[in-house]
C-alpha positions in Angstrom: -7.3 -10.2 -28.1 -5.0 -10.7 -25.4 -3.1 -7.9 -26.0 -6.1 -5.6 -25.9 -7.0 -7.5 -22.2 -3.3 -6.0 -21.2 -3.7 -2.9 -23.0 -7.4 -2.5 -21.4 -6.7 -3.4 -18.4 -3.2 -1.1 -17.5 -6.0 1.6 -18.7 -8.1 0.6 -16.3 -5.1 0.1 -13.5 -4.3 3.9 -13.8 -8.3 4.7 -13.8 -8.4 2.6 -10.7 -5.9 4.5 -9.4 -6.9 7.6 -9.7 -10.3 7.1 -8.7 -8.7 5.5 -5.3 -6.3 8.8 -4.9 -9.4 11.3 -5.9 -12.7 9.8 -3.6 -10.6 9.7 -0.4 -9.9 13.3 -0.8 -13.7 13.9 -1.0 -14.7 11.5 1.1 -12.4 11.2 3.9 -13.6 14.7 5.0 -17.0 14.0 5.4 -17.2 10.9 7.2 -14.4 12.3 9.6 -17.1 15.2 10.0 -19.7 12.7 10.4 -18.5 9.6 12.3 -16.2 12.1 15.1 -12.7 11.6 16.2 -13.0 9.0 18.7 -15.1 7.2 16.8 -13.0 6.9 13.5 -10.3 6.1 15.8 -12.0 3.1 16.9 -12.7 2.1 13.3 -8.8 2.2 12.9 -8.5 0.3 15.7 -10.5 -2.5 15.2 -9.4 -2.8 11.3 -5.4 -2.9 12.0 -6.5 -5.3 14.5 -8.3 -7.4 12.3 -6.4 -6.9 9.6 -3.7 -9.3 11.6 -5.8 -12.0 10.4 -4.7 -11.8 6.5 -1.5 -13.2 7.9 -3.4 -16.7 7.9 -3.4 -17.0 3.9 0.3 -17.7 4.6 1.9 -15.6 1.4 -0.3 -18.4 -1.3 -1.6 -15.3 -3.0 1.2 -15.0 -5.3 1.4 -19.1 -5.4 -2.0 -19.9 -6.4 -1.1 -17.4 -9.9 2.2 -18.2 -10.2 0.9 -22.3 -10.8 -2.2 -21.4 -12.6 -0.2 -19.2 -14.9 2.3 -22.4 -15.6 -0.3 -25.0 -16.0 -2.6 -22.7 -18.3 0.8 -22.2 -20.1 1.7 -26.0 -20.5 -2.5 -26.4 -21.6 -2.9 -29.1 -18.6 -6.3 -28.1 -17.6 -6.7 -31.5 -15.7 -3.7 -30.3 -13.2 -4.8 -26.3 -13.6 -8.7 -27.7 -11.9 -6.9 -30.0 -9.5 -4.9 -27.0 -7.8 -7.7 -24.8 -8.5 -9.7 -27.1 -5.9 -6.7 -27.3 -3.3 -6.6 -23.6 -2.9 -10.3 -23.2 -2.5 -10.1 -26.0 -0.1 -7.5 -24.6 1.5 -8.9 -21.1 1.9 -12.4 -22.2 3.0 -10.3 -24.1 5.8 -8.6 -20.7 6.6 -11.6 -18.9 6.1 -12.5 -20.9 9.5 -9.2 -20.6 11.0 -9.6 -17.2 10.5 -13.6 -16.6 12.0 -12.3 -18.6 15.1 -8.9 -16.4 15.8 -11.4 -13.3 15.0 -14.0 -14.6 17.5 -11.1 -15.3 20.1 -10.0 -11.7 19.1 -13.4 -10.0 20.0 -13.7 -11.9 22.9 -10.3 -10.6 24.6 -10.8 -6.8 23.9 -11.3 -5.9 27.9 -8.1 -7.3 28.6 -5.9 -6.1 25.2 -7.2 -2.4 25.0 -8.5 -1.7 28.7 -5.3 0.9 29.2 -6.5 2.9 26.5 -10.1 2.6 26.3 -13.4 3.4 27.6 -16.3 0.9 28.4 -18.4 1.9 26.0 -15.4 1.8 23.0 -14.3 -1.9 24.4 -18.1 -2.8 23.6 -18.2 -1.3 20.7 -14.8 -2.5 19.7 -16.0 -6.1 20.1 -18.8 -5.6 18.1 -16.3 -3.9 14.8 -13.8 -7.0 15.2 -16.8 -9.8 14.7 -18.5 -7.7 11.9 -14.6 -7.0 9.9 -13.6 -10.7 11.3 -16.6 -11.9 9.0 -15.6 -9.5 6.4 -12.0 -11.0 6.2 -13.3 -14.3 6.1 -15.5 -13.9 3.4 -12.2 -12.6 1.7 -10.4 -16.1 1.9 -12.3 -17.6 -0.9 -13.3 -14.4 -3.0 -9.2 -14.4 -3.4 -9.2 -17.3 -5.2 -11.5 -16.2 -7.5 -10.1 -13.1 -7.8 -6.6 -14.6 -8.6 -7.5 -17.5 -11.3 -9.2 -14.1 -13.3 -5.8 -12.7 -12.9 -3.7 -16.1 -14.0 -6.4 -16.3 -17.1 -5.2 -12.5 -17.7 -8.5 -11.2 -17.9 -7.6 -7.9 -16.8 -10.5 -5.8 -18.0 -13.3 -8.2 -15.7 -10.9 -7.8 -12.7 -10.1 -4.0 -13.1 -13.9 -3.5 -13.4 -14.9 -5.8 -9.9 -11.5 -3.4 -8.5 -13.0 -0.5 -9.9 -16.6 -1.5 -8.0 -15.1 -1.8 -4.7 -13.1 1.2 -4.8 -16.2 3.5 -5.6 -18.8 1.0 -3.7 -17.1 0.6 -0.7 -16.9 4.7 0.3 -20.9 4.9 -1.1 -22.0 2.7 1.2 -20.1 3.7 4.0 -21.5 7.2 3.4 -25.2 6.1 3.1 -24.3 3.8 6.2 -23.0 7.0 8.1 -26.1 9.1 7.1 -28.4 6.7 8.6 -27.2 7.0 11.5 -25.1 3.6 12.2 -21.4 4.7 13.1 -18.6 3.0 13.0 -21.3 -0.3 12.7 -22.9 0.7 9.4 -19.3 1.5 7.9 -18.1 -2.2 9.0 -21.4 -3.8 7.8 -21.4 -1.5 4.3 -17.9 -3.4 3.6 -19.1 -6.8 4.2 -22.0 -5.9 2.5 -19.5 -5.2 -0.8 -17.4 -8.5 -0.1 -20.5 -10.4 -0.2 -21.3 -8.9 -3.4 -18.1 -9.3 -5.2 -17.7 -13.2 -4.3 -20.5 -14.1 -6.5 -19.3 -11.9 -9.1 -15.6 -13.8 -9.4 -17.5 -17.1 -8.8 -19.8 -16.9 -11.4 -16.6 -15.2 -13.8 -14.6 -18.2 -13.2 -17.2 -21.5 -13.9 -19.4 -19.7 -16.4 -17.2 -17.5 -18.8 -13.8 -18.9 -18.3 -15.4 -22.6 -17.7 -13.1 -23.8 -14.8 -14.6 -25.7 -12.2 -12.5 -26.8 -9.1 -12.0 -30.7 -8.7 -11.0 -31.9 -5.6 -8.3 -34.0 -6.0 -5.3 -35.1 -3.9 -1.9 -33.4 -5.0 1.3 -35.0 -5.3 3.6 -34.3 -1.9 6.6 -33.1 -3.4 4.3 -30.5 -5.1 2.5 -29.0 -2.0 6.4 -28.8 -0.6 6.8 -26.5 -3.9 4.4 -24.3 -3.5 5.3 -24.0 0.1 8.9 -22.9 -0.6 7.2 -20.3 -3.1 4.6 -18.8 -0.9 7.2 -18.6 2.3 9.4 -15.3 1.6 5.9 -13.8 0.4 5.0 -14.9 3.6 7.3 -13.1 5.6 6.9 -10.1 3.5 3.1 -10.1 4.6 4.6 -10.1 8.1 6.6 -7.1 7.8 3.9 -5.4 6.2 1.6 -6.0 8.7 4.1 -5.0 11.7 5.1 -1.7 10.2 1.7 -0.5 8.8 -1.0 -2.2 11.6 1.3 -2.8 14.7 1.9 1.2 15.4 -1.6 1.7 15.4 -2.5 -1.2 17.8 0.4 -0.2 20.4 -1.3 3.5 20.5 -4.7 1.4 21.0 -3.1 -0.4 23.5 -1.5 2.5 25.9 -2.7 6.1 23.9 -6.8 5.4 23.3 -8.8 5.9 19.8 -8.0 9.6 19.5 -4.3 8.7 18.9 -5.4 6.4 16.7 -7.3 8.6 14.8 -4.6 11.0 14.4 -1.8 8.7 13.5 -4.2 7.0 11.2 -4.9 10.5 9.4 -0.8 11.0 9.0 -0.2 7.5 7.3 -2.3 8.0 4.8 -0.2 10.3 2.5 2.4 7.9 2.8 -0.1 5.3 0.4 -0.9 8.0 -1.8 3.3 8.7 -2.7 3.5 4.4 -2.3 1.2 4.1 -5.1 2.2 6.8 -7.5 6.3 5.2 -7.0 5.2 1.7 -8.0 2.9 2.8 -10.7 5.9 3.9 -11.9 7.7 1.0 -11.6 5.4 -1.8 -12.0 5.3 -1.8 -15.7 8.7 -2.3 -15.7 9.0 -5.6 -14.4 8.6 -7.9 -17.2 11.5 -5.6 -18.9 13.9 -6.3 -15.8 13.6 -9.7 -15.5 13.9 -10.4 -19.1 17.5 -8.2 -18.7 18.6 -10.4 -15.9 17.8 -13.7 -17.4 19.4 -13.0 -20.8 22.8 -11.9 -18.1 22.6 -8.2 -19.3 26.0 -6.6 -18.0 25.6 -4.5 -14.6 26.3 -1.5 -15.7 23.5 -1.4 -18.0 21.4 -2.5 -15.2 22.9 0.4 -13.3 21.5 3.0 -16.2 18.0 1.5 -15.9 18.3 1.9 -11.8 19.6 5.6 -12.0 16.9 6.2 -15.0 14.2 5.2 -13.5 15.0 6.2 -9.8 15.6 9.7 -11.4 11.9 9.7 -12.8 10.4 8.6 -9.8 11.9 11.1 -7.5 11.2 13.7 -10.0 7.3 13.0 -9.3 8.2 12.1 -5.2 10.2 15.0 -4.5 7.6 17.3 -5.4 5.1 15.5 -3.4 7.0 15.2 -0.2 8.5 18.9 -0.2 4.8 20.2 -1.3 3.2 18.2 1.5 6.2 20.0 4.0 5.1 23.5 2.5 1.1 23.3 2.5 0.4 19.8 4.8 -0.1 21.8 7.8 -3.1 24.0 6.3 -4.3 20.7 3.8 -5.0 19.0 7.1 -6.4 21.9 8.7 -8.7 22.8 6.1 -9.5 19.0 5.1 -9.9 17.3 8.0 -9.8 19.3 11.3 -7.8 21.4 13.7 -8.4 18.4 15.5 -5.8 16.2 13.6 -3.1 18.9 13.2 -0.7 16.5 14.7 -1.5 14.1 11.8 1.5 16.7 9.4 4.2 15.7 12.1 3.8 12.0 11.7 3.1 12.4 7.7 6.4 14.1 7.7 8.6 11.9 9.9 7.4 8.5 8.0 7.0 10.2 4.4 10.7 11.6 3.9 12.8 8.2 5.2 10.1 6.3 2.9 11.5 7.8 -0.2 14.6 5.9 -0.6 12.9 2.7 -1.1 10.4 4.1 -3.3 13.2 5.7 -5.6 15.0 2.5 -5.8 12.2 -0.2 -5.8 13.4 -1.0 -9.3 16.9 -2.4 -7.0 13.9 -4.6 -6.0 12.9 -5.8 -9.3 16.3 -6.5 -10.1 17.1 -8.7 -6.8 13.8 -10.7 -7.3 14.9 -11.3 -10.9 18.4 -12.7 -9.6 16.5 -15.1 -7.2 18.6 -12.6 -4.2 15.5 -11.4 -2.7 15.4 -13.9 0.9 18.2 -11.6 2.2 15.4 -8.7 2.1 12.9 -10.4 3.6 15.0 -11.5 7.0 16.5 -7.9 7.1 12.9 -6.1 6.8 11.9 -8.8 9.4 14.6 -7.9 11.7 14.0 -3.4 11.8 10.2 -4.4 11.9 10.4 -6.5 15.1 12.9 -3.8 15.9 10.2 -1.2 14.9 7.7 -2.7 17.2 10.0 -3.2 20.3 11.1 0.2 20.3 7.2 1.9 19.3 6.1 -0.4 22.5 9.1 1.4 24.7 8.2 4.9 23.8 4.8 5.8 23.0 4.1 5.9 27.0 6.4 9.2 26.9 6.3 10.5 23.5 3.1 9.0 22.4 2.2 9.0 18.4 5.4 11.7 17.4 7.2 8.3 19.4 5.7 5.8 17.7 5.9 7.8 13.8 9.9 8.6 14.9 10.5 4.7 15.7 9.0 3.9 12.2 11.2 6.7 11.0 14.3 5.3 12.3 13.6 1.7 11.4 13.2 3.3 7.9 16.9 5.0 7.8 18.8 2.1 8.9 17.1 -1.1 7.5 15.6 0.5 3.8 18.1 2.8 3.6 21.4 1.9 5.1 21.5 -1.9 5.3 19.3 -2.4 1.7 21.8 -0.1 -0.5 24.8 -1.9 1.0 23.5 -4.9 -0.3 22.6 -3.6 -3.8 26.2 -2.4 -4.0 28.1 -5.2 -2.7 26.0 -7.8 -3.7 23.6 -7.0 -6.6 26.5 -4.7 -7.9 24.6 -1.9 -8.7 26.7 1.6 -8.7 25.0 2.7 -5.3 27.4 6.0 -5.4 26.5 7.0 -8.8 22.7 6.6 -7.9 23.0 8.9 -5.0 25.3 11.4 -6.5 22.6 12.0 -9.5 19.4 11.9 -6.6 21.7 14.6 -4.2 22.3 16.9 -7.6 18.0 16.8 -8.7 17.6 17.3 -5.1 18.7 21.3 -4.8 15.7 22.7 -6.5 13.1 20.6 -4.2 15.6 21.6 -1.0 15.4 25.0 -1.6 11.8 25.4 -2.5 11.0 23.3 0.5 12.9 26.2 2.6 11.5 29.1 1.0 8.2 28.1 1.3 8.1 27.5 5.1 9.8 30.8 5.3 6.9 32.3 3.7 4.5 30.3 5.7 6.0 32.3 8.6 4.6 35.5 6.9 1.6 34.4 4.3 -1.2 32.4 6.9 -2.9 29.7 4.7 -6.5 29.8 5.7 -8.6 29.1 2.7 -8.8 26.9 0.0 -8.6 29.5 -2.8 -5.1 31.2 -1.2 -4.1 27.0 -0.6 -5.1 26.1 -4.8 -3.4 29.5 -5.5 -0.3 29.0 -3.5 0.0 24.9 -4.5 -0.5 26.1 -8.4 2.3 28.5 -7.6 4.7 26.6 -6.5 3.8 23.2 -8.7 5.1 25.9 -11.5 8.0 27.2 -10.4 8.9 23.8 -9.4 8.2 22.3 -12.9 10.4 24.9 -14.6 13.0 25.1 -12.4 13.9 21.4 -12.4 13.5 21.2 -16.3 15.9 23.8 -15.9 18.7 22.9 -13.7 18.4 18.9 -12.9 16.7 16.9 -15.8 19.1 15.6 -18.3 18.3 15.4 -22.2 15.9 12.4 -22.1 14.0 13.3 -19.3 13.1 16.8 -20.8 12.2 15.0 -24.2 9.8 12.3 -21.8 8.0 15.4 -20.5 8.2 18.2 -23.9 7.2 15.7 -26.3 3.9 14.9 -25.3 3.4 18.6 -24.8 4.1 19.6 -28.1 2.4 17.0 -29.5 -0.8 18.0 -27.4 -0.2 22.1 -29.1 0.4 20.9 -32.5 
């Protein structure tokens, strides 16, 4: 049974996915259309600002599966129930925290965004942070929920709720939109679908897998535990939140919503190549761990690194060098000559994002080891970095400043300083790694060239010449890298299937 829950439910993962890669594509047009620059810029706005309050679960996500998992393990339901009712304790206490920071939040707009902003956004404004504010706090205990279905590993039940949101969510802010309500109706249509899905996980939890919370005092040295664990997630949460909110509030800040809009439109391809890397690598991590616990010899942890970072650049490099041929008319076409600055800061984040991507399995590995705190201080460090620097130049180079900053911070910190330390420290083969990446990376190089030589001479202006001229060169690019950079197992990985499929 359970292993038809796992099998199920990585089905339903890659559904999931794809359904959240396909519906922005539609969608994101239309409501662009519909809800107007400066408005969707505001949106953006108001949601990276709000967004600041997630910060306030203080990295117990992971903690609150990690001790379910172990206590569901050991079959001590008493203990499972007693931590089950100091989390939900503890997020309806933050759920608080978080309405009164978000109130405090709304009620300082004038004085945060009044560089950048006209009266009538800085009302509005005030309005989208209570409305999202209420929104995130509804979240706090719907997480709870959410994550004791996860620790039970009843993965078909959560993919489905995921599965609701992801097509609910962009329904209702469409109907929302087509009423007539703005940037309003969007925020409310959210809510709307939180307040739905908390009663959904609720009723999950206490009537189908029959766990009530008990409120019940836990030992000290316990609670200490648990805030050890949850600290390093902590500060990742923090470094997410300062490279993927903080650009757009700075731009808020000193630029106004159209900036916003614009940069907001750029950073989204980056999720889109995000998720495709770790759906790559994410099924591997039980396999890692397992290799570093039973002391499995470096080198062999080296192949799995250069095998797997070979696959995944295979899929990224065709992404990122496609997106540098056709991004310009994509954008054009898909969202407006109005957000044609939107390929510059796609391009400038999306490239220097690769390296992590291609090597998140490095990650895997230094989690596995228990090496992973050095990470989080260092990605602390270029994000406050990141931030300073974004702050210091946006005034003259506005949103190609901010997107160049991120770049930078990308180079030295993910790039630089993190394969130093897998080399040194970890003892992966760093040279090898990059040596094999810098061979498979001619064919992608050079069609990269070509094609914006020929966008020099061919004008892109419609979406039959843009299907015909991605088609074209997804084609060429297939065959010439099965040609010239995979090695013997990666063409078996990609023919067999094929063959199998014609016979």
């Amino acid at each position: 049974m359970q292993k038809n829950e796992l099998k199920s439910g990585v089905i339903l993962s890659y559904i999931n996915l794809g359904l959240g890669t396909i519906i922005p594509f539609i969608y994101t047009p239309i409501m662009l259309r519909m809800l107007g620059q400066s408005e969707y810029g505001l949106f953006s706005l108001a949601s990276s600002a709000v967004s600041y309050l997630s910060l306030l679960s203080f990295g117990f996500g992971s903690t609150i599966i990690r001790y379910i998992s172990k206590y569901r393990a050991e079959g001590d339901k008493e203990s499972e129930e007693k931590s089950f009712g100091f989390f939900l304790i503890l997020y309806c206490a933050l759920a608080v925290l978080v309405f009164i920071c978000g109130t405090i939040i709304a009620n300082n707009i004038e004085p945060i965004f009044h560089r950048g902003l006209s009266d009538a956004e800085l009302e509005k404004m005030k309005t989208l942070v209570m409305i999202m504010t209420f929104n995130s706090a509804l979240s706090f205990p719907n997480s709870v929920f959410s994550s004791m279905v996860t620790a039970h590993e009843k993965y078909i039940f959560r993919k489905l709720v995921d599965m609701f949101s992801t097509v609910m969510a962009p329904l209702a802010n469409l109907i929302a939109l087509y009423l007539g309500y703005a940037s309003v109706g969007m925020a409310t249509a959210a809510t709307i679908v939180q307040f739905i899905m908390l009663p959904l996980n609720a009723i999950y939890c206490t009537k189908k897998l029959k766990i009530k919370p008990v409120i019940a005092k836990l030992p000290r040295p316990l609670i200490k535990e648990m805030l050890g664990f949850s600290a390093f997630s902590f500060i990742g949460s923090i470094v997410d939140m300062l490279f993927w909110s903080t650009d757009k509030v700075i731009l808020g800040i000193l630029s106004g919503s159209v900036a916003v809009a614009i940069y907001n439109v750029g950073s989204t391809f980056n999720n889109m190549v995000m998720n495709l890397s770790t759906s790559i690598s994410g099924v591997l991590t039980p396999r890692v761990t397992g290799m570093v616990i039973k002391e499995t010899p470096k080198d062999e942890l080296t192949k799995l690194f250069i095998r797997i970072g070979r696959l995944q650049f295979i899929v990224i490099a065709l992404i990122v060098s496609g997106f540098t041929v056709f991004g310009q008319a994509f954008i054009r076409l898909w969202a407006g000559g109005g957000y044609s600055g939107a390929y510059w800061i796609a391009v400038l984040t999306m490239f220097p994002l690769c390296v992590p991507l291609i090597q998140n399995t490095g990650l895997t590995i230094v989690t596995a080891q228990n090496k992973h705190h050095f990470r989080s201080i260092v990605y602390l460090i270029i994000a406050i970095v990141n931030v300073v620097s974004t702050y210091l130049v946006v005034p003259y180079l506005g949103i190609y400043g901010a997107a160049a900053c991120s770049c930078v911070a990308y180079v030295a910190g993910q790039g630089v300083v993190m394969n130093m330390y897998y080399y040194k420290v970890t003892g992966l083969n760093i040279p090898l790694f990059w040596r094999n990446i810098l061979k498979m990376a001619i064919v992608p190089a050079g069609m990269m060239v070509v094609g914006l030589i020929l966008n020099n001479i061919y004008v892109v202006d419609n979406w039959l010449s843009f299907l015909v001229g991605v088609i074209l060169f997804v084609g060429v690019y297939v065959l010439l890298m099965y040609r010239f950079s995979l090695n013997k197992y990666e063409k078996e990985l990609f023919s067999v299937p094929i063959k199998k499929i014609f016979k």
